[in-house]
PDB file of N, CA, C and O in Angstrom:
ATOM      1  N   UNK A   1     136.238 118.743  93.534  1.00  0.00           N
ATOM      2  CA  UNK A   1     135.113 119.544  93.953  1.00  0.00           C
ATOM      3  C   UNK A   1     135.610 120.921  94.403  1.00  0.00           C
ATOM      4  O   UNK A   1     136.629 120.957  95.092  1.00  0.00           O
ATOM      5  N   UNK A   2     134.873 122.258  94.018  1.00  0.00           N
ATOM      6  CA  UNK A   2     135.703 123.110  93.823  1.00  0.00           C
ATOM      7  C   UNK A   2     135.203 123.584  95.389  1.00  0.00           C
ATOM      8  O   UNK A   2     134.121 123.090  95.704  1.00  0.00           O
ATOM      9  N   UNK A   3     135.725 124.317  96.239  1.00  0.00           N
ATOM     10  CA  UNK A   3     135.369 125.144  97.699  1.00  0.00           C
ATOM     11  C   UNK A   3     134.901 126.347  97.347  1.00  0.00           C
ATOM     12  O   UNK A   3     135.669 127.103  96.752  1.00  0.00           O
ATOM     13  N   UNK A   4     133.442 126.804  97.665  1.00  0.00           N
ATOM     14  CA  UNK A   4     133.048 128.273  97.827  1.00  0.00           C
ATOM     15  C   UNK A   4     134.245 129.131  99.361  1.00  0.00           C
ATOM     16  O   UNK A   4     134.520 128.825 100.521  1.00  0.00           O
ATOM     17  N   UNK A   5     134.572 130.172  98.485  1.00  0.00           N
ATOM     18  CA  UNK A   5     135.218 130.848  99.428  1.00  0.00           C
ATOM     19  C   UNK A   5     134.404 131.859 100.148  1.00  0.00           C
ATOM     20  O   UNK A   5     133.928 132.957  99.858  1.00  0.00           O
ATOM     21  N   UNK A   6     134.412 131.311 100.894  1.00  0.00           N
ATOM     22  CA  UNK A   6     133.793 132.281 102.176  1.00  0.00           C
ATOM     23  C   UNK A   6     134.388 131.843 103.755  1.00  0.00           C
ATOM     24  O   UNK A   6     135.106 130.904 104.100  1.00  0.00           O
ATOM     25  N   UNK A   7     133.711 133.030 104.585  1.00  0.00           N
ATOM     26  CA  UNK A   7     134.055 132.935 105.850  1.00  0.00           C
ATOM     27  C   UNK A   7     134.247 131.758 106.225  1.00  0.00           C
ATOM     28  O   UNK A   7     135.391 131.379 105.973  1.00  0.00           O
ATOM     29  N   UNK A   8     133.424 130.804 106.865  1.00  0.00           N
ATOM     30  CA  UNK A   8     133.080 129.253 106.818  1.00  0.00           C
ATOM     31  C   UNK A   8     134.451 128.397 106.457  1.00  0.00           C
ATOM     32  O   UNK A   8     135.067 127.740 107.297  1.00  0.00           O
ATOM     33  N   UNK A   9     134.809 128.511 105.116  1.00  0.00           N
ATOM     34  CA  UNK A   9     135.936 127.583 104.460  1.00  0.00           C
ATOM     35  C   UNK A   9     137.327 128.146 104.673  1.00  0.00           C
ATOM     36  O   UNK A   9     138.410 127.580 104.530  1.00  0.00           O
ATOM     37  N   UNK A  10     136.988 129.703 105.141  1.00  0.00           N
ATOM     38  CA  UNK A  10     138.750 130.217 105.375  1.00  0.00           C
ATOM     39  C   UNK A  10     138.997 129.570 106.346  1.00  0.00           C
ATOM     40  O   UNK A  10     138.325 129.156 107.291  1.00  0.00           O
ATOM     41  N   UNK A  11     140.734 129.458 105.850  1.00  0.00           N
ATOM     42  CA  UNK A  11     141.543 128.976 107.344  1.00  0.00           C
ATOM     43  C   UNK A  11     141.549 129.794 108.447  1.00  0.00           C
ATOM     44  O   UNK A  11     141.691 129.329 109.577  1.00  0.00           O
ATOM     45  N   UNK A  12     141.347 131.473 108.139  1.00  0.00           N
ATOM     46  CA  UNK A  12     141.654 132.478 108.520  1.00  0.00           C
ATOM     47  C   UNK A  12     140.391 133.302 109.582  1.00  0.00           C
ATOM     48  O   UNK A  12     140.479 134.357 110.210  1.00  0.00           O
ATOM     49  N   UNK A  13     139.562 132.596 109.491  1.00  0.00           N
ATOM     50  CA  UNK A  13     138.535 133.356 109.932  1.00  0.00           C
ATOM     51  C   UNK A  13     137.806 132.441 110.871  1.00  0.00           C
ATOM     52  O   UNK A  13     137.613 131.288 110.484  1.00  0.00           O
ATOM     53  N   UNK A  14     137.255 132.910 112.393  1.00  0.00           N
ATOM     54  CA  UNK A  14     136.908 132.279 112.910  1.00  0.00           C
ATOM     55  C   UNK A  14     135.602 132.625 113.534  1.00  0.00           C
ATOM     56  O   UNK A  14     135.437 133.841 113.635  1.00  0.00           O
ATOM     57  N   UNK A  15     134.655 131.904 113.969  1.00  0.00           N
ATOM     58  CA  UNK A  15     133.412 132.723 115.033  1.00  0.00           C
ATOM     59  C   UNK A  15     133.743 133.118 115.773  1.00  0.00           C
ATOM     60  O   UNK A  15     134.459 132.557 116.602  1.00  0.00           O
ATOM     61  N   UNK A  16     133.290 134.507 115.814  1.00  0.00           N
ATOM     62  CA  UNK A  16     133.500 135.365 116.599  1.00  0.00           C
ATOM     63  C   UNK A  16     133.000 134.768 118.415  1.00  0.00           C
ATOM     64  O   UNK A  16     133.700 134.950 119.411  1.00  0.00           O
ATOM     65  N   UNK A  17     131.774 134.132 118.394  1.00  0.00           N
ATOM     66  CA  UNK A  17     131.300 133.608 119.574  1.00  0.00           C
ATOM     67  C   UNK A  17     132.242 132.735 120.510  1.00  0.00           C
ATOM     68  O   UNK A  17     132.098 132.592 121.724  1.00  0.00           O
ATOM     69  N   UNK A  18     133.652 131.946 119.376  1.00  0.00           N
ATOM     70  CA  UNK A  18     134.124 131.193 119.963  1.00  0.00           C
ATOM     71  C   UNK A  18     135.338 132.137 120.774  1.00  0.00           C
ATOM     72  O   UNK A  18     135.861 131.701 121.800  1.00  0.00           O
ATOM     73  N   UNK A  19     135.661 133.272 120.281  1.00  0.00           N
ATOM     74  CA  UNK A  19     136.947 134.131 120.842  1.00  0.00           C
ATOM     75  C   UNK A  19     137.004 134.326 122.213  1.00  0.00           C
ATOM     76  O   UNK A  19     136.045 133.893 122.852  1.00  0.00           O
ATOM     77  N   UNK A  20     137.774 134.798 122.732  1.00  0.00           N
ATOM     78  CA  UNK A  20     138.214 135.343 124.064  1.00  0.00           C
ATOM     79  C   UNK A  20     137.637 136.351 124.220  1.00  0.00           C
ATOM     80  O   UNK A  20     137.431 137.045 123.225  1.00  0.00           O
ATOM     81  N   UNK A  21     137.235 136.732 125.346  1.00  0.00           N
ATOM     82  CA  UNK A  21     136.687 138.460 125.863  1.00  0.00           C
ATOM     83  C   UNK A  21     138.009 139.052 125.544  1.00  0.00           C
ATOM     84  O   UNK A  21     139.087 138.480 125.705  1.00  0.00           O
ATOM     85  N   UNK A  22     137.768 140.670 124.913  1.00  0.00           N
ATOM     86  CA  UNK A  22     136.087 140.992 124.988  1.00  0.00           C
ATOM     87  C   UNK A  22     135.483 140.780 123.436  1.00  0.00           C
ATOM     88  O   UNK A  22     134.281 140.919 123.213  1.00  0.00           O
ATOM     89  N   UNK A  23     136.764 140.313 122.047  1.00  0.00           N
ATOM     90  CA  UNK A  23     135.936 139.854 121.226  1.00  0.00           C
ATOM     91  C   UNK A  23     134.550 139.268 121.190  1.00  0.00           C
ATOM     92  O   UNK A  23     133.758 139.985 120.577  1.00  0.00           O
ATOM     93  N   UNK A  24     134.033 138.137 121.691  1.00  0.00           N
ATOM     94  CA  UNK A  24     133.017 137.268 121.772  1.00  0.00           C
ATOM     95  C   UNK A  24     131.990 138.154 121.943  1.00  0.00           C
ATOM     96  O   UNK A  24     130.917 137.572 121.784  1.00  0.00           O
ATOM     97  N   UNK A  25     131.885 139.090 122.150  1.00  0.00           N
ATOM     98  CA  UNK A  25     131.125 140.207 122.642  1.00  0.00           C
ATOM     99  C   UNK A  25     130.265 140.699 121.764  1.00  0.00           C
ATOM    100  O   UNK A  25     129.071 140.909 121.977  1.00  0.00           O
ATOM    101  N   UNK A  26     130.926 140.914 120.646  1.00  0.00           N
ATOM    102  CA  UNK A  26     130.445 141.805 119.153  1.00  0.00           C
ATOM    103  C   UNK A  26     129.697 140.742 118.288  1.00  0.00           C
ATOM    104  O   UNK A  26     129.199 140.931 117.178  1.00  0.00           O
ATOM    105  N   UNK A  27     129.719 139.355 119.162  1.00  0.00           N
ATOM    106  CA  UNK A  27     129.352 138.126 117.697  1.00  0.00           C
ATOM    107  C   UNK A  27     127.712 137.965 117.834  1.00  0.00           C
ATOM    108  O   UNK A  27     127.179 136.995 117.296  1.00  0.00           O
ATOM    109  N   UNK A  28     127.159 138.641 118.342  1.00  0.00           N
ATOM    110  CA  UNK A  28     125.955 139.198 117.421  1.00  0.00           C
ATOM    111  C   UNK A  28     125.580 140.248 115.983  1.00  0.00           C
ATOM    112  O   UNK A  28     124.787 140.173 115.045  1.00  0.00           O
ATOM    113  N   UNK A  29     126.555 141.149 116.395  1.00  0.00           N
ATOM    114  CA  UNK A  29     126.239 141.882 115.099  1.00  0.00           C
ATOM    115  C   UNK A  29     127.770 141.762 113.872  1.00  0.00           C
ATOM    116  O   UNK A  29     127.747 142.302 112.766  1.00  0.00           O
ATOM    117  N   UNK A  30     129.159 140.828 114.483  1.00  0.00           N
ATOM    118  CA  UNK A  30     130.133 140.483 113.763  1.00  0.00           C
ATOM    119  C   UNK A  30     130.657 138.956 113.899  1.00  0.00           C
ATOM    120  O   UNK A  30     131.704 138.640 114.463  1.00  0.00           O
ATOM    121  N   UNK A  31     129.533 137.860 113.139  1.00  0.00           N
ATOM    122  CA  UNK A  31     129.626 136.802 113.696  1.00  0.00           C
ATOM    123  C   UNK A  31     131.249 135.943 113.309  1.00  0.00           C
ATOM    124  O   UNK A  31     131.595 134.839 113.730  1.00  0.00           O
ATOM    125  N   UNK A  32     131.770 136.565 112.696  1.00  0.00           N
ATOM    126  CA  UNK A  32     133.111 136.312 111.897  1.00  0.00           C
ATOM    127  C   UNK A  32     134.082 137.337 111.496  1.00  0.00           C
ATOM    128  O   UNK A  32     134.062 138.316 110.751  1.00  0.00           O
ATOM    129  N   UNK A  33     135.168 136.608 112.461  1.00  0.00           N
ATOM    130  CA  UNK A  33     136.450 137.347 112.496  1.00  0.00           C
ATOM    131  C   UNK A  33     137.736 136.916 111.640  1.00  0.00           C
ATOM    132  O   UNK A  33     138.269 135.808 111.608  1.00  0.00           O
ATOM    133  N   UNK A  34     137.943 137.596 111.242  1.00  0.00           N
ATOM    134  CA  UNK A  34     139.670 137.044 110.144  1.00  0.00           C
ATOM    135  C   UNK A  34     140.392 137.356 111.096  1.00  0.00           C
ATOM    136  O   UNK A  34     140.212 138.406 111.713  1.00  0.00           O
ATOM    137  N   UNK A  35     141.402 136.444 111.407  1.00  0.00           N
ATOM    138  CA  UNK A  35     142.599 136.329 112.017  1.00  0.00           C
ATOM    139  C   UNK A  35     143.845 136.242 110.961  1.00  0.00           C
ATOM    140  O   UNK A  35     144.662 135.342 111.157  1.00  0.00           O
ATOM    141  N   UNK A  36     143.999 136.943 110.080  1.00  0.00           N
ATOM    142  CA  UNK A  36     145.250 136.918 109.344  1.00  0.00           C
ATOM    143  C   UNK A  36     145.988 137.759 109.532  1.00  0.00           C
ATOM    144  O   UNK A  36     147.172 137.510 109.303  1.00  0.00           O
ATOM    145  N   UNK A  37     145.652 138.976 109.976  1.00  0.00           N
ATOM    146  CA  UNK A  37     146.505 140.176 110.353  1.00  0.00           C
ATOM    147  C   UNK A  37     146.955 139.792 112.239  1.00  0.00           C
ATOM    148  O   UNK A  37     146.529 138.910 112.984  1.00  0.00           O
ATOM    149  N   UNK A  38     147.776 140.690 112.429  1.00  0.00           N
ATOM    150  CA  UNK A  38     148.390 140.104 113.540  1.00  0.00           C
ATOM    151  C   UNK A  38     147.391 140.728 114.783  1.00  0.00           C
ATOM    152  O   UNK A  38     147.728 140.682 115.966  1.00  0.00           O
ATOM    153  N   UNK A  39     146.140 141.304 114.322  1.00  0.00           N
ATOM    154  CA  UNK A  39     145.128 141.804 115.428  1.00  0.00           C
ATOM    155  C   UNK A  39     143.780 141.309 114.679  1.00  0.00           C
ATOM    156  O   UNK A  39     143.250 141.658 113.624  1.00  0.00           O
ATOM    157  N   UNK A  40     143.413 140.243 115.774  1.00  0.00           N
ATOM    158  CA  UNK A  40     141.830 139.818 115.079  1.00  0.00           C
ATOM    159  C   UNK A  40     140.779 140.742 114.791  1.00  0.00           C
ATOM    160  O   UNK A  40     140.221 141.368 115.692  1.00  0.00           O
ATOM    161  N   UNK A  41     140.280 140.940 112.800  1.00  0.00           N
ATOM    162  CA  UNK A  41     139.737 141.658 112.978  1.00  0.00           C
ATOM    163  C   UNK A  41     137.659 141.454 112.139  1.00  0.00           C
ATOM    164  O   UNK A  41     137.175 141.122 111.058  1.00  0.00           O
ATOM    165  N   UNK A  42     137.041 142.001 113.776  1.00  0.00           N
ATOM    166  CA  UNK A  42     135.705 141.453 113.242  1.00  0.00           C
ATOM    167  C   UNK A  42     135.291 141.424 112.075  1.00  0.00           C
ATOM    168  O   UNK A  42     135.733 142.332 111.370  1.00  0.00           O
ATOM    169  N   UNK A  43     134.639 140.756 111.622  1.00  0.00           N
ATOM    170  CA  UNK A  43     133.484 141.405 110.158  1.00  0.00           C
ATOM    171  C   UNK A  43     132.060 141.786 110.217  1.00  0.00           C
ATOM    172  O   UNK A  43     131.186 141.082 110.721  1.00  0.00           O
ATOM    173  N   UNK A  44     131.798 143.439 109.437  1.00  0.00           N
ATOM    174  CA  UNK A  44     130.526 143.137 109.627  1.00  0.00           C
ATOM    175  C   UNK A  44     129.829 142.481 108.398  1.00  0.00           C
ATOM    176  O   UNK A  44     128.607 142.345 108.459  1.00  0.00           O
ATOM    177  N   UNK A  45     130.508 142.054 107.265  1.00  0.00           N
ATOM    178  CA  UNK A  45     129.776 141.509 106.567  1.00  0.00           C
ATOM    179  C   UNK A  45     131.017 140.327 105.773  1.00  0.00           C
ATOM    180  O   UNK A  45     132.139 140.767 105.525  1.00  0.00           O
ATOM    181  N   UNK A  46     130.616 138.631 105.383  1.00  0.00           N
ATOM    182  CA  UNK A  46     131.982 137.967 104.566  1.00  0.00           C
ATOM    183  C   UNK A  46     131.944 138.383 103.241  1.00  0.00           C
ATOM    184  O   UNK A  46     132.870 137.931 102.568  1.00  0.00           O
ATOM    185  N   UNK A  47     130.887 139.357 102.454  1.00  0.00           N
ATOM    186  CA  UNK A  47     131.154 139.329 100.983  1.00  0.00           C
ATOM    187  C   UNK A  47     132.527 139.559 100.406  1.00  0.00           C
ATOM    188  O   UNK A  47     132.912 139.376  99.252  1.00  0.00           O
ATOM    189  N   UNK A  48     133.246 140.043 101.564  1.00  0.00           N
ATOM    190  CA  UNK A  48     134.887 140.305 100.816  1.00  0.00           C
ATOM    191  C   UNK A  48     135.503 139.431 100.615  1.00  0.00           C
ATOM    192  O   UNK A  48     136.474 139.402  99.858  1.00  0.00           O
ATOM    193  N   UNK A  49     134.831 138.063 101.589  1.00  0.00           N
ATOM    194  CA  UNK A  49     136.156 136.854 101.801  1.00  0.00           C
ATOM    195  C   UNK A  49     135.775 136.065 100.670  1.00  0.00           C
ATOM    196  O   UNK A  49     136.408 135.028 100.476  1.00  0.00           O
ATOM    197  N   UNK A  50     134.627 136.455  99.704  1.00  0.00           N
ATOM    198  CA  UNK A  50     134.716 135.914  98.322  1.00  0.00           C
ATOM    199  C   UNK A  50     136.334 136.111  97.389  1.00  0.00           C
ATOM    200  O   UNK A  50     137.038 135.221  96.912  1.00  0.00           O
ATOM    201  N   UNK A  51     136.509 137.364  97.378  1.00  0.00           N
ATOM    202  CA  UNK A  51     137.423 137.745  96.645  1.00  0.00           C
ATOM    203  C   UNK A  51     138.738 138.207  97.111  1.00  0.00           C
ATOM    204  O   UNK A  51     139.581 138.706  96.365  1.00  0.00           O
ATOM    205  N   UNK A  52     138.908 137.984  98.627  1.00  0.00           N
ATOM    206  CA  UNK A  52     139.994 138.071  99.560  1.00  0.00           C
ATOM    207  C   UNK A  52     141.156 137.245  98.773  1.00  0.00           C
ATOM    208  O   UNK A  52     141.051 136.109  98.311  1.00  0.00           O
ATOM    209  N   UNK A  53     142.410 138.195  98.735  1.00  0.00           N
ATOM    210  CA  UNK A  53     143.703 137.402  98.020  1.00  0.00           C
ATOM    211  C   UNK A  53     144.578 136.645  99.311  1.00  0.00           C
ATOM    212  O   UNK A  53     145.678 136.123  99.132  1.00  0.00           O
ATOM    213  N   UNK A  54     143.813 136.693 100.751  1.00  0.00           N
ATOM    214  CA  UNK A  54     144.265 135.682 101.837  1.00  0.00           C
ATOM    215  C   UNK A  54     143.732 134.792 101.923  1.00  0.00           C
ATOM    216  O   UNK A  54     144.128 133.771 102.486  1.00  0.00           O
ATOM    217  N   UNK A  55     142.267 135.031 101.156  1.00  0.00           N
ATOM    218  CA  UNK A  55     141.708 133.430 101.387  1.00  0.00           C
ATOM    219  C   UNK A  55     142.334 132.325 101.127  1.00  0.00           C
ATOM    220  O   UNK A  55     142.863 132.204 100.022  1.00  0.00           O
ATOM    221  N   UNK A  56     142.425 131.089 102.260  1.00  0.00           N
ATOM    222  CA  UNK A  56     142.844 129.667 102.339  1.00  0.00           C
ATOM    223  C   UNK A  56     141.995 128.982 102.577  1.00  0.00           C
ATOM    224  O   UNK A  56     141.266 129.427 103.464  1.00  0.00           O
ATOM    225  N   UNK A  57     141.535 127.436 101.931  1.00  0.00           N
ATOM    226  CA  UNK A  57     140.737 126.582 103.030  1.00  0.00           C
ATOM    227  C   UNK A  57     141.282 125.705 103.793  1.00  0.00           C
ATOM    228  O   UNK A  57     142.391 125.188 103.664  1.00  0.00           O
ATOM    229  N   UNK A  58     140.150 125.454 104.954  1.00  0.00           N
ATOM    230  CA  UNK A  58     140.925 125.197 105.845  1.00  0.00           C
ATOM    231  C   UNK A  58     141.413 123.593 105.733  1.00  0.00           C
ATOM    232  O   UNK A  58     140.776 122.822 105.015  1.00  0.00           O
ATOM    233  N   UNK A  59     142.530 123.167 106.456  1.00  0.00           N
ATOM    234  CA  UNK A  59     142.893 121.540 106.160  1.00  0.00           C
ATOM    235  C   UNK A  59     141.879 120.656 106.253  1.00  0.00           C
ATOM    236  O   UNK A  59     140.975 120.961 107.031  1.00  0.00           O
ATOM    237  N   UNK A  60     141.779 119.477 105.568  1.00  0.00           N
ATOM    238  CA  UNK A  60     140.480 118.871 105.475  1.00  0.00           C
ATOM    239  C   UNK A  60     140.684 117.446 106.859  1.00  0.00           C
ATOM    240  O   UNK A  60     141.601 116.674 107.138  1.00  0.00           O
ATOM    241  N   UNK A  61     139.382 117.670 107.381  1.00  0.00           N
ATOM    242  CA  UNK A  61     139.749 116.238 108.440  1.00  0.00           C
ATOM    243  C   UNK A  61     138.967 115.486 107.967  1.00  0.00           C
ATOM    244  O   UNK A  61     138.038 115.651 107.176  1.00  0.00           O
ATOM    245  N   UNK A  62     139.640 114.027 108.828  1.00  0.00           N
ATOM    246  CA  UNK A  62     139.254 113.129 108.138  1.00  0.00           C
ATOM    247  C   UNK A  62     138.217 112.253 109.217  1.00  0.00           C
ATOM    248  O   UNK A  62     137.846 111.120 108.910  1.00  0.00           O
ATOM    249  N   UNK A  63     137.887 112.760 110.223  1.00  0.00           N
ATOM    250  CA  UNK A  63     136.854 112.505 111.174  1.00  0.00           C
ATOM    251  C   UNK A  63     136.301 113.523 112.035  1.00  0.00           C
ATOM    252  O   UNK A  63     137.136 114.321 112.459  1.00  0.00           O
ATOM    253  N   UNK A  64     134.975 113.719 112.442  1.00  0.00           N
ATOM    254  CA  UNK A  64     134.302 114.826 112.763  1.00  0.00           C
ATOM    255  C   UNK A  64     135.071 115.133 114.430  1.00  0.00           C
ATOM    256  O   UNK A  64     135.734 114.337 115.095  1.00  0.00           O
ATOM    257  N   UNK A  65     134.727 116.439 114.736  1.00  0.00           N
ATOM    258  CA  UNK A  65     135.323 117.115 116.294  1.00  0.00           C
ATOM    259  C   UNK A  65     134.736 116.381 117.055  1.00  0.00           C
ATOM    260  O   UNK A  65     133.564 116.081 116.831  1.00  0.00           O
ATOM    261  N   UNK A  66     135.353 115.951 118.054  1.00  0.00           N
ATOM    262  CA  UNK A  66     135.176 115.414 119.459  1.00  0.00           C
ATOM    263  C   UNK A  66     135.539 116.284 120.471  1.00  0.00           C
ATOM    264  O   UNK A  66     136.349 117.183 120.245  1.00  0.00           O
ATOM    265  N   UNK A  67     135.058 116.131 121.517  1.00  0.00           N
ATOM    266  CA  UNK A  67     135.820 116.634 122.537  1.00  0.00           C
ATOM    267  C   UNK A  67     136.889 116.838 122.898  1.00  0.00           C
ATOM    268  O   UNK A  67     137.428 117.873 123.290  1.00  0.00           O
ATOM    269  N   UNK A  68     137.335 115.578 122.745  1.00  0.00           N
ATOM    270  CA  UNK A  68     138.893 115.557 123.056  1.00  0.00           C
ATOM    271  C   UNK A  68     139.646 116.149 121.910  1.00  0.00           C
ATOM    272  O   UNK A  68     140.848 116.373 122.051  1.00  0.00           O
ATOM    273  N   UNK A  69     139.063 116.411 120.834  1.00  0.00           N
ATOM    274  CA  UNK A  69     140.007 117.281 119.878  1.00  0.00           C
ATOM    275  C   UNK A  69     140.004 118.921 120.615  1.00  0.00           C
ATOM    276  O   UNK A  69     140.899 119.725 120.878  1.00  0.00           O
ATOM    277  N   UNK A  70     138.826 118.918 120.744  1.00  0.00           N
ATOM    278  CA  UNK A  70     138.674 120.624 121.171  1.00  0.00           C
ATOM    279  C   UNK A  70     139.331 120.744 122.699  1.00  0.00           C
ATOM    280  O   UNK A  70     139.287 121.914 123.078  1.00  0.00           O
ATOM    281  N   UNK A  71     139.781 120.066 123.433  1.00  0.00           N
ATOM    282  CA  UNK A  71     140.594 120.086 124.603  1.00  0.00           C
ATOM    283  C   UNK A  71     141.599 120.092 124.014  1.00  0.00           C
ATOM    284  O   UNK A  71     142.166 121.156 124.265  1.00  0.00           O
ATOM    285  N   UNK A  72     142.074 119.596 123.463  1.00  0.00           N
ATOM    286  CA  UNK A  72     143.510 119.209 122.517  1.00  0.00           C
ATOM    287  C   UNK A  72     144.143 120.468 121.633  1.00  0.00           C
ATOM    288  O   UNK A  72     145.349 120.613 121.434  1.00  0.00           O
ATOM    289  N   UNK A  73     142.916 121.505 121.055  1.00  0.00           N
ATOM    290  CA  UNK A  73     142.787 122.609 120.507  1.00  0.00           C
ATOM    291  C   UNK A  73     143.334 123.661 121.416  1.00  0.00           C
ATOM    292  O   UNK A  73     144.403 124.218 121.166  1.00  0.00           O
ATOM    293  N   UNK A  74     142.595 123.946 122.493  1.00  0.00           N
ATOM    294  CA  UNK A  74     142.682 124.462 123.640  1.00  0.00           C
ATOM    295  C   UNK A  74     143.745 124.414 124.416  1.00  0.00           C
ATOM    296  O   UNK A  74     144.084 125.350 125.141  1.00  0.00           O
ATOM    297  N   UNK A  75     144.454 123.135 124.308  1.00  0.00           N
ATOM    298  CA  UNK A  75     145.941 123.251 124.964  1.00  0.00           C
ATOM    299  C   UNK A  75     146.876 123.457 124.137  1.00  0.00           C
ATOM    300  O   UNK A  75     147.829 123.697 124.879  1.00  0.00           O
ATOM    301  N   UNK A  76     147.199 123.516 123.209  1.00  0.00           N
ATOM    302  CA  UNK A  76     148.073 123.565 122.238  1.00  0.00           C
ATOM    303  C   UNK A  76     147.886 125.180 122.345  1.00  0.00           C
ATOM    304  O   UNK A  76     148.778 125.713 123.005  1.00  0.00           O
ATOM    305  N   UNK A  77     146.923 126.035 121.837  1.00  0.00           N
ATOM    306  CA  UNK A  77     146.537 126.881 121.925  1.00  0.00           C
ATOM    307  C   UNK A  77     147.773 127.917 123.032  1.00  0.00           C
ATOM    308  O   UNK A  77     148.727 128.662 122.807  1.00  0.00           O
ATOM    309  N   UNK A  78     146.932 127.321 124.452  1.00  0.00           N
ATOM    310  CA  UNK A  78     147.513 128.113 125.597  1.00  0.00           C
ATOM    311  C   UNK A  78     149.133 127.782 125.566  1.00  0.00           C
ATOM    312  O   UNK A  78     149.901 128.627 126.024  1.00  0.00           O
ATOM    313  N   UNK A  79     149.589 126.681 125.082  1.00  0.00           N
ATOM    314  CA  UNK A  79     150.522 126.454 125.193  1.00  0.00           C
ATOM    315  C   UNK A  79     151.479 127.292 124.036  1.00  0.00           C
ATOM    316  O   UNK A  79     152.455 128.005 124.270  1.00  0.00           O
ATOM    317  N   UNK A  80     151.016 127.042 123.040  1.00  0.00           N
ATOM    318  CA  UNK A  80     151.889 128.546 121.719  1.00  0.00           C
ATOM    319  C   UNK A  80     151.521 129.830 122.450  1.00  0.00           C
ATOM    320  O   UNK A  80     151.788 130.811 121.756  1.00  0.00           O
ATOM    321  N   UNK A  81     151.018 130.118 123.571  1.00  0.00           N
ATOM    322  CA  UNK A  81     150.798 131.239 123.847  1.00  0.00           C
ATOM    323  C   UNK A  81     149.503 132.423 123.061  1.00  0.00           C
ATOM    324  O   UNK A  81     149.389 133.649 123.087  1.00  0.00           O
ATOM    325  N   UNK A  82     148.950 131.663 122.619  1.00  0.00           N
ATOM    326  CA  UNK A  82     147.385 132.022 121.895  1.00  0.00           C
ATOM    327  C   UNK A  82     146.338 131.988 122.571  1.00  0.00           C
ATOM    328  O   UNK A  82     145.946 131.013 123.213  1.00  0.00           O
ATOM    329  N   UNK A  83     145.453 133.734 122.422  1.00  0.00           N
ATOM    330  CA  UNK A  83     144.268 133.427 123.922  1.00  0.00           C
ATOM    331  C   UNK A  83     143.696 132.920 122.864  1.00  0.00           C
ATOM    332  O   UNK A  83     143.757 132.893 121.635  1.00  0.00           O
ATOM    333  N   UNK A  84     142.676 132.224 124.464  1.00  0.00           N
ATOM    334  CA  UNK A  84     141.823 131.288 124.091  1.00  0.00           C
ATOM    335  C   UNK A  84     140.209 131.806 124.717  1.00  0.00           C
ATOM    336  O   UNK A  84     139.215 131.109 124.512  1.00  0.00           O
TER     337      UNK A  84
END
């Protein structure tokens, strides 16, 4: 089954709502950010991440998010030294 590439399926790109201040800020009018460059950078629109030569999708799981994954996210996170 083939993956539409877009924002959504990149490995690379995340909601903006979920970021750290003061990103989270802009995710009304840039609801999706690519994180591939070494400075997260908003989008105001994904039509590029159609044809983006960084696009990746992301690893596939094999059971839906829980809580305890997203705590688990979150520490790993702070712990590589990645805001959260």
């Amino acid at each position: 089954m083939a993956i539409t590439r877009s924002a959504a399926t990149c490995r690379w790109a995340a909601a903006t709502l979920h970021l750290s201040a003061p990103l989270w800020l802009d995710a009304c009018d840039r609801p999706w950010t690519c994180r591939c460059d070494s400075e997260p950078r908003p989008l105001l629109t994904t039509d590029a991440c159609a044809s983006c030569p960084r696009w990746e999708p992301h690893a596939a799981r094999q059971q839906p998010v829980g809580i305890t994954d997203l705590a688990e996210a979150r520490r790993r996170r702070i712990v590589a030294g990645i805001p959260v």
